[in-house]
Each structure stands twice: as C-alpha cells, then as structure tokens.
MIBAZA-196968 format. One record per residue (C-alpha): x, y, z. Coordinates in steps of 0.02 Angstrom, whole numbers, plus 50000, padded with zeros to 5 digits. Layout:
N
XYZ;...
% end
This chain:
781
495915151950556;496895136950507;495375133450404;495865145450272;497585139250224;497705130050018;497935113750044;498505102949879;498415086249893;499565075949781;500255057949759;502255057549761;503115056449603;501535061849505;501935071949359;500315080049325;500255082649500;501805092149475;501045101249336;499535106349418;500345112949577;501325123449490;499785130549385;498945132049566;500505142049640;500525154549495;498955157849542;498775159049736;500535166049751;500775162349921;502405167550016;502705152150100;502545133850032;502445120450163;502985103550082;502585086850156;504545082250228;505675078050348;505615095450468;507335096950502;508025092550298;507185110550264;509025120350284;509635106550143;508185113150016;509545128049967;510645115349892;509115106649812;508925121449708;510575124949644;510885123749488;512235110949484;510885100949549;510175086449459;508865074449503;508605060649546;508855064349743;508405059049886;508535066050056;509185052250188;508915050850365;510015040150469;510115034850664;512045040150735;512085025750836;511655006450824;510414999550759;510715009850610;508765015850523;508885025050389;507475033650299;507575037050126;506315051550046;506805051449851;506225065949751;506205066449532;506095082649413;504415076949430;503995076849586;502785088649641;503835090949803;505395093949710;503975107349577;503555114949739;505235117449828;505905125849647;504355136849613;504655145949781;506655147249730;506215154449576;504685167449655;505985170549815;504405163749933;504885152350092;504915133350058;504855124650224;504805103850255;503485102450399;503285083550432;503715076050607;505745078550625;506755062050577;507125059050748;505335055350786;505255047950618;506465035150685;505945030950833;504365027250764;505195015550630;506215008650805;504565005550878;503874996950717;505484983950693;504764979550873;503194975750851;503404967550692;504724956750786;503444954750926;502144949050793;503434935650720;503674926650880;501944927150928;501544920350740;502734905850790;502174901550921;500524901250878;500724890950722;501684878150831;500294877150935;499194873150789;500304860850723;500384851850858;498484850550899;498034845750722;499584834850681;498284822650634;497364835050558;498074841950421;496954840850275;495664849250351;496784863950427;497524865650234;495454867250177;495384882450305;496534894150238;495924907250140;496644918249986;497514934650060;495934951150020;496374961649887;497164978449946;496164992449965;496995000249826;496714985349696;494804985949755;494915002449669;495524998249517;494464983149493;492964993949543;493495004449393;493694990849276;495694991449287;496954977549295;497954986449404;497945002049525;499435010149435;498185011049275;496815014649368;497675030749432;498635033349286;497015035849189;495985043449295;497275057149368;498775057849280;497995063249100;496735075949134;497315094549091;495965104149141;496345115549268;495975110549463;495525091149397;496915084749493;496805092449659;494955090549661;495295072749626;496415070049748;495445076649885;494145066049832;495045049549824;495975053749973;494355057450093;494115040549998;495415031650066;495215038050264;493515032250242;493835014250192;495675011750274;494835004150445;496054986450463;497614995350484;497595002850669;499595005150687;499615014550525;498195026650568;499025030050722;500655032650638;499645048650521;498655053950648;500345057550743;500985065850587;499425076650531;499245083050711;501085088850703;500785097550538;499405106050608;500435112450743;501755120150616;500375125850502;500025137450659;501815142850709;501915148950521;500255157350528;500925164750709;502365170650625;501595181750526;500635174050395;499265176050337;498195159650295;497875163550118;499785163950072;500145147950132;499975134050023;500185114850112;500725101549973;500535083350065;499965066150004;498155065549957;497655053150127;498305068950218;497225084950113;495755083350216;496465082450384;497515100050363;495955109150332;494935098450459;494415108050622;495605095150746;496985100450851;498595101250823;500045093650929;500145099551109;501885102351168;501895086951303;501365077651164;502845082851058;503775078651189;502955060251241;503575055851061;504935041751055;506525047950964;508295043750897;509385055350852;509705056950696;510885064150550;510295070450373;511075071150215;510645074650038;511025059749901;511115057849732;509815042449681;509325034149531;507895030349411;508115012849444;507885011749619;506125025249588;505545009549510;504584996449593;505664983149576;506994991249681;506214990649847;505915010849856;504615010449724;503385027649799;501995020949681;503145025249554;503575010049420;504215017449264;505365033849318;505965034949147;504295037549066;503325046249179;504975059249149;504395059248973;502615061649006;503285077949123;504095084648961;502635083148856;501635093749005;502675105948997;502745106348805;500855105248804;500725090548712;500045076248816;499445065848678;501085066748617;501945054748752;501195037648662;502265045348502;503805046348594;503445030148710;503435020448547;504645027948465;505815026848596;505435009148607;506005007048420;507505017048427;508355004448543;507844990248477;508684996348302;510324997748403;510104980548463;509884974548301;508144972748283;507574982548145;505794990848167;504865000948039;504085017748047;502315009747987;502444998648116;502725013448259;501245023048175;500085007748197;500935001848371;500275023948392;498595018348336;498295001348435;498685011448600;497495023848549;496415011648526;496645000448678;496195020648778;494695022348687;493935007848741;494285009748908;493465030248874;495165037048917;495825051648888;497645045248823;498465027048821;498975022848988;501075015149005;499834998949007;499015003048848;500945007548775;501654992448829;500354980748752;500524989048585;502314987348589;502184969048637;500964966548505;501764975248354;503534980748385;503724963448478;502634954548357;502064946548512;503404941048595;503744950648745;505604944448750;505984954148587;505614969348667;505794966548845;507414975948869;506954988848756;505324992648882;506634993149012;507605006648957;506015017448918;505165012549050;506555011549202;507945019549101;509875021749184;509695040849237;510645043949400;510685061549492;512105072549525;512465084949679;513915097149680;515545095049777;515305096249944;513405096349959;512685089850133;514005076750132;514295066650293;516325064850300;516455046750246;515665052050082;516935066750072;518245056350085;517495042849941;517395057849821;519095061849859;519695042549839;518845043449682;519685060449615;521385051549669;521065035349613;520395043449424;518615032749455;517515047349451;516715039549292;516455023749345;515025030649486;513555026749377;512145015849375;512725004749217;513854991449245;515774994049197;517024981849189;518784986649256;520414975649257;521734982149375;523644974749344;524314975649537;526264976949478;527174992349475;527035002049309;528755006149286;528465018749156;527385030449267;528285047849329;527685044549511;527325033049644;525855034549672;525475035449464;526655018949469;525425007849585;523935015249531;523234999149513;523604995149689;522915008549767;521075005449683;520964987449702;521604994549919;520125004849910;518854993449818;519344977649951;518884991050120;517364994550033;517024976750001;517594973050194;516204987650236;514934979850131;514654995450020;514124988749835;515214998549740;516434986149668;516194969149638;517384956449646;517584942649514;519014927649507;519144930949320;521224925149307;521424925249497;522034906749494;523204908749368;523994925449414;524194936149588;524434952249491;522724951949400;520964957449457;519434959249382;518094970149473;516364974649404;515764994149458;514135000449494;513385015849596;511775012749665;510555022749808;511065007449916;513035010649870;512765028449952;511635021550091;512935011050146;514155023550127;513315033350264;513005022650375;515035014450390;515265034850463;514665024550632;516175015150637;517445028650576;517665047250479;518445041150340;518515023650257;520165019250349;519575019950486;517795012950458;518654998550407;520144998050545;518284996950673;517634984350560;519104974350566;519264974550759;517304971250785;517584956250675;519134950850771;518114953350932;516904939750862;518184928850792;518224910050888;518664898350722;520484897650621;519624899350465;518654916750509;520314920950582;521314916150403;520004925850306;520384941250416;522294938850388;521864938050185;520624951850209;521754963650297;523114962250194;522064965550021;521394980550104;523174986350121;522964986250313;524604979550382;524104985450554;522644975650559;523404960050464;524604957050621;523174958750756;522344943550650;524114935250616;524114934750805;522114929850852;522504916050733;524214909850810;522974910350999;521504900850885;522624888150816;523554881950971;521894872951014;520994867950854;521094849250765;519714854150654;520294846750475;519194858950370;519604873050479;521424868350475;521434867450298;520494883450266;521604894150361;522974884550275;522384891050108;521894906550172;523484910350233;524464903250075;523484914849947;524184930650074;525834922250039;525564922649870;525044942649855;526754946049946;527804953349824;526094961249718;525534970249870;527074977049947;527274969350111;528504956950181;527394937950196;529044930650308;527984931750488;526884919450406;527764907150338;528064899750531;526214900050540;525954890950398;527214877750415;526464875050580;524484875450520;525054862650371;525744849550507;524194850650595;523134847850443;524164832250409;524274825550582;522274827250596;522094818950406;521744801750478;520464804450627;519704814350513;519344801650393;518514789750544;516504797150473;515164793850369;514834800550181;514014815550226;515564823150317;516704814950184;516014825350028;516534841950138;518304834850196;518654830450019;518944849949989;519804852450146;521074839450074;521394846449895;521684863649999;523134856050101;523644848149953;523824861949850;524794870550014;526054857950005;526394858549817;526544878849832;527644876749968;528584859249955;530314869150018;529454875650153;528074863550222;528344845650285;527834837650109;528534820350178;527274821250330;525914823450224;526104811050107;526324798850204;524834800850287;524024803150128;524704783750089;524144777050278;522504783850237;522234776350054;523044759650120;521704759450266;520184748750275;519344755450410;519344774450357;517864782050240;518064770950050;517674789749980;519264799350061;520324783450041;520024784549872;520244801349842;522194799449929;522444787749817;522034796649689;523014811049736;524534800649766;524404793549619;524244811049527;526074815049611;526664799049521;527104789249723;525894774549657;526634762049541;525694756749415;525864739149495;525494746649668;523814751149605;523344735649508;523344725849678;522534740249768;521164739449632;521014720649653;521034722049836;519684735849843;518554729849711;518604710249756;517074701149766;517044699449946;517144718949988;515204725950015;514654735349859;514554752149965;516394750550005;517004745549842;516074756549732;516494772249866;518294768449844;518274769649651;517014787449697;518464794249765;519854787749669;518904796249494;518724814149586;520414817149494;521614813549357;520534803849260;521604806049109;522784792449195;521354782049257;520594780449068;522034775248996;522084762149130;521424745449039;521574734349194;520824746249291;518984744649190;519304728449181;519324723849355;517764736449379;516954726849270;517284710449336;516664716349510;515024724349440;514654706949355;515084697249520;513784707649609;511994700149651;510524712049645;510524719749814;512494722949804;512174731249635;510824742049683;511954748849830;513574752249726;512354759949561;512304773649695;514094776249686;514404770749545;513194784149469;513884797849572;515704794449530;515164796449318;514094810949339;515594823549344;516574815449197;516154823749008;515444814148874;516854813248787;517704804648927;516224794248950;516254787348776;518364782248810;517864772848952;516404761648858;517814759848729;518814752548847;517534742748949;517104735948750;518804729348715;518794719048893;517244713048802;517874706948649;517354723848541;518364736448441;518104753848434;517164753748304;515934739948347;515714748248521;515254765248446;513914754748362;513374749548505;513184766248606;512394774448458;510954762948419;509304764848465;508884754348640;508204736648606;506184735248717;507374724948842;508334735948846;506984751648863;506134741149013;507624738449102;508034757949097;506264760149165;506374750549299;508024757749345;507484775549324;506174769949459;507404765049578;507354775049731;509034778449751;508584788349909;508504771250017;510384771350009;
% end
C-alpha cells in the first residue's frame, strides 16, 4: 500500500529541483506533503510561511544540557524543501517534516563524537606502535603510503568527463527543463549511489535508521486517512528508492532502543555566505548567490538567460570598483561560455563555464582582477530575516531587545561595519540612559565577547592612548545566532548567561593572571557583582604566588580596571590596596627571577615593562623607590641573565637615574675584553630593547662596542654575532644608518664618506665573506 505513495527525490538546495517539484505538485495535487526534516520542527513550518519571512533560514536543533550539539538544517528560496513547504501554504494541503525527531538526531551525533574520538586514540596508538617498530625504518614506511581514493562522488564526475562533481551535476541535472528529467534523474543517480556506497558502514546504518523511520510515518499518515496517491514524499535522492521499496518500517521497540538527547528547536535567520562551501555548512551548495539567480530565470522561463546576467553582474561590480568593463566584452565573455557548454554537449554554461569566461575576458586573465567581483555573484551578502518573536529561545529575545535599546538593529548584517563608541557621558542627551549610550553598547558587546558570541569584535584602535575610546568591528553571522542559543544553557537572558559564565570561570581559576583578566573582564561587562567575587579569588590567589609574569600580568590587568574607573562608572578605590600590594611582590620577585637562561628571559622582559609601566601610572600610589632599586641591583649584577640586566639598565636609564658617567663605566665594564662574548653582547641585547634615541646619540657608547667586537677572536665573535644580530633586527633603517655614522667617525670617516661607504656596491671580499656568514649556523648557539 505504501508502494503507491509519489516519492520525489531531490538534492538540497537544488533550484531546478525546486522547479520541478513544484511542476510535479501542480500536477499530483496531493493533500499532504511529507518533507525530508527534523519531525518535531513541523509546528515551526507556520512561521516559515509567513510573509514577513525571508530566506535564508535555517531550522536549529540544540541539546538543553552539556555537551551542547547542535544541528543546523538551512533552507534558501530555492530550496526544494522550502518550494515544497510554501506550495502546500499556498494550496491549504498539510506540510509535515517526517525525519527521525532531533532528539534521536542527537544522540546519534553523541554517539558519532564517540566513535570518532574512539577512532583518534586507537589511530594514536597505533601509529606509535609503528613508529616505534620501524624507527629505523622510515624510508621504506614513507614508500608505503598511498594517495587518499577519490570520493565516490568525484568518480562520477571524472567518469563524465568533469573537473568537478558540482559541474558534473550542475550539467547534467540542474539545466534540463523538460518535464520529469529531474526526478527521473535523481532516482537514477540515487539507486546509483546505494549501489556503489559499500566502505561507509556507520553511515549506512545511520540512513537505514532514518528511512525505516520514514517508512513508519509514511504509514501513520496513510492510517490517518490518506490515501497513498495524495501523498507526495520529497527526500534526498540516496533516500527515493528506499520509500517506495517493499522493507519495513520502524517497529515501536525499535523507536524506542534509539539513543536520544533532548533537545530544543528554533527557527534562525542564516546567510548566503555560510550556504557556501567555504563556510563549513556548505549542503553541496557553493555559490548561493547564483544558483538564486538561476531560480529567477526558472521561474521567468528563461534558463539560457542566467550566463547574461552571471556576466553582467560580474561587470557591474567591477565598474563600481573602478574597473571599467565594456559591453563587447560581456557579449563575448556571453559567447566564450557558450562556447566552453558546447563542447562539453551541454545544455547551458555551467557556474564553471561562467567563471572561466569571466577570468578570461572580463579579467583579461587574471583571476585577481575579478576575484571579488565572482564573490559577490557567486557567494553574495544576502542574510534572512524572521519576524519579531518567531520561534525565539529567550536569550535571543532578549538580544533583539538589547539591540532595539541599544539603536544596533542595523548593524545585524553579514557585511562588516565599523563602530566607534565614546564611553563619556554625552552631556547634551535628554536622558540617562540617551547620555551613556555609548556605555551601555560597548556593556553589552564585552558579555557577548565574555560568552564567545561573534557579534562584535574588539580592536585596540586608540585604546593606549585614551580609556574613553573603543573601536569594535560588527558582524551577524549563522554562527553569531548559534552561539546565541546555546549561552540559554547557562542563563535566560545575557546577564545572566554571563553572571554563570563568570562563576564557571572563577570555579576554574588557580593563576593571578586568569584571576586579573576576570577582574578587567567583569568590570567591562558592567558586572560589579561579579568584579568583587574575582577582586576577592585574586586577593586568596595572590597570597601564595611569586610568579614574576603572573605577578606582573595581574598587575597590569588590574591597573587598566583602574584606569576605566571614572569612564565606566564605578568606584576603582577597593583595588588600589590590591595593587599596591601585587606591585611589591612583582618587585621583590624581580631578582630571583632574573637567576635563568635566555629562553625564560625573552618572556620576563614583558613582565618587566608591565610593572614598569604600573609604577609610572601610579608613582603616588605604588612603592616606585622599591622598584627601582631593584631595577639598579639587577642591572649592577653579574650573575643575573646579561639580557634582563640590560634591559634594567636600559629602563633606568630611560627615567634619567643613570648618569651619563655611570653608564660609560658600566659599558666598559660589560663590554671589556675579558667578559665571554655571550655575556657581553646579551647585555648590550637588552640594553637596545629601548630608548635607543639616547643610546645613538651616545658616541662612546659605539665606540666601546666597537673596540670589543675588534678584540674578539673568531669563536667569541661567532657567539656574540648571535646577539649582536638579534639586538639590530628591531631597530629601523634609518636608525641603522645613524649608528654606522657614528661607528664611521670612531673610524676616522665623516658622514659623508661613510654614506659612501654603505651605498657602494660590495667589493668579491667582501661578497665571500657575506657568504660564508650567511652560512653560519647560527642555530649552534
């Protein structure tokens, strides 16, 4: 009986496909449509149909507790899912979903993360295994490996003579108007594909599971009154066959053996961008934007009229970028794609066909020219739209309503839109909350930031400089919304998603630093609350931490909250005491610190400048004293790291505490014959890390450098090059050229003579000797 239900198989996001099942549904008129879906997202179809409406969409499945899985099922104006589920609003027939619910749907994608996890350890261990018995082997394990087997998919397109399978189907389905092509052709290929589809056991298993349920609510609906001839099934080709098949359909104890999680739905609005391939959520569907156009000239009748558009199209924006483009050269870009079908006996130029013609002519061969051009076309920026209220979990509620208070309804699109926010009060506004306007967006922006939802980006444009300015770049993507939905785990509204977020995080916290960054974090979001529960977990953290970098990070951390005070409205006085008291730390640790080899130098060095710049900020408040006079027992050491006793040298000399005098005999001392080239040439890495204005106009100081680099034999001069090298690779030409200038007048040249010098070409001497130093394996040091 089953037998006798219309079955039209289709591939997702096809627009002929879309085309054709309409055609088909005109004529069988059946009074209920099944439509491969998610079961349970059929009571969200009614707001799929209204008017306000607009795809892109996508219907999203999500797990309501942790792990979160979400499944996403996007649908276009194109789709012949989104064709089907319209056709019946429009003929008042019943459009149902009938796919396994989403709560089997995610266990099985919970069962799938596990074996795929189970496969990755048993991958490991398998290749350490064969590591280790062919560790003398390895040139004949490398000859062993083969090249991965062309997908099944690619075998067809090759078979057909077809670069690609999206050309191969493209021509062979997507083109041909003749009534019942398509869904003949899709049965076809998708018997096909069953046939051949043999090394994939977990993924037959998976549809098996799947068509069986089908069947079963292919026979409810026929139980229900009716009859097999007005039901029309619309599923993915692979599944045609098997509705129509004679097998049986899911027992109820097999229903019920299924694994589940239970699940929430919601509808979505999604974008053209993410339809494309390069997104991630591709559904065999690269170029959104044009395979829109080609469902416009189907329903204008005038297939062969897409390549004139395509091209035309391609032209258009490539005169607003300045490129100017002809209309002779669209007509013969037209007649190459033509062409390029024609030999290939197709019925119309594939998007391949288009894209090579534009290349060739509109590009004049360079794909750059046109390569953003194809983009637009080809991927374009459309974004769908849903009407207040629709299917919305009540996170996203309360986003739309942020964004209606906040005035940044325009700013949820898919194109990129700079926004500068000025934190002060705007004494010229009627109203408070019109007054720190500002204030409340960039509040709103940092949760969402703390939740990990890509709405707003964060730059440092001016953030050095000023604690009133921010610069944040906005963008609303599928992934934006995704996220959105799944922070409803931790809380209803984005408060309180964040308040969780904040205390997990807390929870977790064992390092000052983390701790600091919570602090800062808390009090950008505008969460006072949860700024003192970190103030606190950092106070506990602190009492037993001598970490210098962790020190100095919460230092800085804590100084840039400090900083915000006034900007963000709350009072920063409970952390000066903390501050004070981190800084002394930091200063007390300083020397220890310095007691390690160069690796762990080049990361203290930042930890320094950060407790540097703390005490500078806050020289009434911090023990400035303390610190620089550890600062000086660290650059006067001999037994610390050369690179970080540099580098307080240099600072101290940068606060003008080093005499010029003071620094002449330190130079001597340091750079004397008898000091090993490492140590001497490390010293002078980390005294040029700053100030080099002061060092350059230093003329002892290059002369004594020089001295020492003459006094060095071969080995010593090989070891300090490495310093040496790494201490000029920062500084600018410019500053480069001062320093030869000044290294030439120790010699006995002007300026003039010495710009000679650096400006001729090199002497063969002096070509050989750059070889063989360009040879040097600096690596052995």
């Amino acid at each position: 009986m089953r037998g006798n239900i219309h079955v039209f198989g289709v591939r997702h996001l096809s627009p002929m496909g879309a085309w054709q099942l309409r055609g088909y549904l005109d004529e069988i008129q059946p009074d209920v449509v099944l439509i491969e879906g998610i079961d349970d997202a059929t009571p969200l179809i009614a707001d799929m149909t209204r008017k306000e409406t607009k795809p892109p969409i996508a219907i999203l499945a999500y797990t309501d507790s942790l792990p979160v899985r979400t499944i996403v099922t996007p649908l276009a104006r194109y789709s012949p899912e989104f064709q089907a589920i319209s056709w019946a609003s429009e003929r008042n027939a019943v459009a149902q979903f009938f796919d396994l619910p989403s709560e089997c749907f995610l266990g099985l994608l919970d069962a799938e993360y596990e074996w795929r996890e189970q496969m990755r350890k048993e991958s490991l261990a398998r290749q350490a295994e064969e590591t280790e018995a062919n560790a003398d082997n390895t040139a004949e394990v490398a000859i062993g490996l083969e090249a991965p087997k062309a997908s099944l998919y690619e075998q067809f397109a090759m078979t057909a003579g077809e670069s690609d399978f999206e050309t191969y189907w493209e021509r062979q389905f997507e083109h041909n108007v003749a009534p019942g092509s398509y869904r003949g052709g899709a049965l076809e290929f998708g018997q096909a594909v069953r046939e051949l589809e043999e090394d994939r056991p977990r993924w037959r298993a998976e549809n098996l599971i799947r068509e069986a349920y089908m069947r079963r609510r292919i026979e409810e609906t026929i139980a229900a009154g009716t009859p097999p001839e007005k039901i029309v099934a619309v599923v993915g080709a692979f599944h045609a066959t098997a509705l129509s098949a004679d097998l049986p359909a899911m027992t109820d104890d097999e229903l019920a053996s299924l694994r589940r999680r239970t699940s929430k739905l919601t509808l979505m609005p999604y974008s053209y961008f993410k339809l494309s391939s390069q997104s991630g959520y591709g559904a065999g569907n690269q170029a959104p934007a044009y395979f829109e156009l080609m469902w416009q000239a189907l329903n204008e009748g005038n297939v062969r009229g897409l390549s004139h558009r395509y091209l035309s199209s391609v032209a258009q924006h490539l005169r607003k970028a300045g490129t100017h483009r002809s209309t002779a050269e669209v007509i013969e870009s037209v007649r190459l794609a033509e062409t390029l079908s024609a030999l290939k006996d197709g019925l119309a130029p594939t998007l391949s066909d288009l894209r090579d013609a534009a290349i060739t002519l509109l590009g004049q061969g360079e794909t750059t020219t046109v390569k953003e051009a194809l983009a637009h076309v080809e991927v374009g920026t459309e974004i769908g739209e849903l009407p207040d209220g629709v299917s919305q979990t009540s996170i996203q509620a309360d986003f739309q309503r942020e964004l209606k208070r906040l005035k940044l309804e325009k700013y949820k699109t898919t194109v990129e839109q700079p926004l500068d926010l000025d934190l002060r009060e705007n004494r010229q506004a009627k109203t408070e909350e019109a007054a720190y306007l500002d204030l409340h967006r960039s509040s709103l922006f940092h949760r969402l930031r703390v939740l990990q939802v890509p709405f707003a980006k964060f730059t440092h444009a001016r953030q050095e400089s000023t604690t009133w300015a921010e610069r944040w770049i906005m963008q609303w993507t599928p992934e934006s919304e995704i996220a959105l939905v799944e922070a409803v785990l931790e809380g209803e509204t984005i408060v309180l998603a964040t308040a969780f977020r904040f205390n997990t995080q807390l929870a977790d916290c064992v390092t000052i630093a983390d701790a600091a960054r919570l602090v800062n974090d808390a009090c950008q979001c505008g969460m006072m609350e949860a700024m003192d529960q970190a103030r606190d977990r950092l106070q506990e953290l602190a009492v037993a931490t001598s970490d210098l970098a962790a020190i100095a990070d919460a230092a800085f951390e804590l100084m840039q909250v400090v900083r915000f005070g006034n900007v963000r409205r709350f009072d920063p006085e409970p952390l000066l005491p903390l501050l004070e008291e981190l800084f002394v730390e930091g200063a007390l640790s300083l020397y220890a610190a310095a007691g390690c080899d160069d690796n762990a130098a080049k990361k203290l060095l930042e930890a320094i400048e950060k407790l540097n710049r703390v005490g500078l900020e806050f020289a009434e408040l911090v023990d400035e004293s303390l610190w620089t006079s550890r600062l000086q027992q660290l650059a006067d050491s001999d037994d610390r790291n050369p690179l970080l006793s540099g580098y307080a040298c240099a600072i101290l000399l940068e606060r003008g505490l080093i005499a010029n005098e003071a620094l002449a005999r330190e130079v001597s001392r340091r750079l004397s014959p008898g000091v090993p080239a490492d140590l001497g040439a490390g010293w002078f890495e980390g005294l040029a890390q700053r100030n080099r204005y002061a060092l350059i106009a230093r003329q002892t100081l290059w002369e004594q450098l020089a001295d020492y680099v003459g006094s060095l034999d071969d080995d010593q001069f090989a070891r300090a090059l490495v310093f040496l090298r790494r201490a000029f690779s920062t500084f600018v030409p410019r500053e480069r050229r001062q320093i030869c200038e000044n290294l030439g007048e120790h010699w006995g040249l002007n300026k003039d003579q010495t710009a000679e010098l650096l400006e001729g070409p090199l002497s063969e001497e002096e070509e050989e000797k750059l070889s063989d130093l360009n040879d040097f394996d600096f690596g052995d040091f």
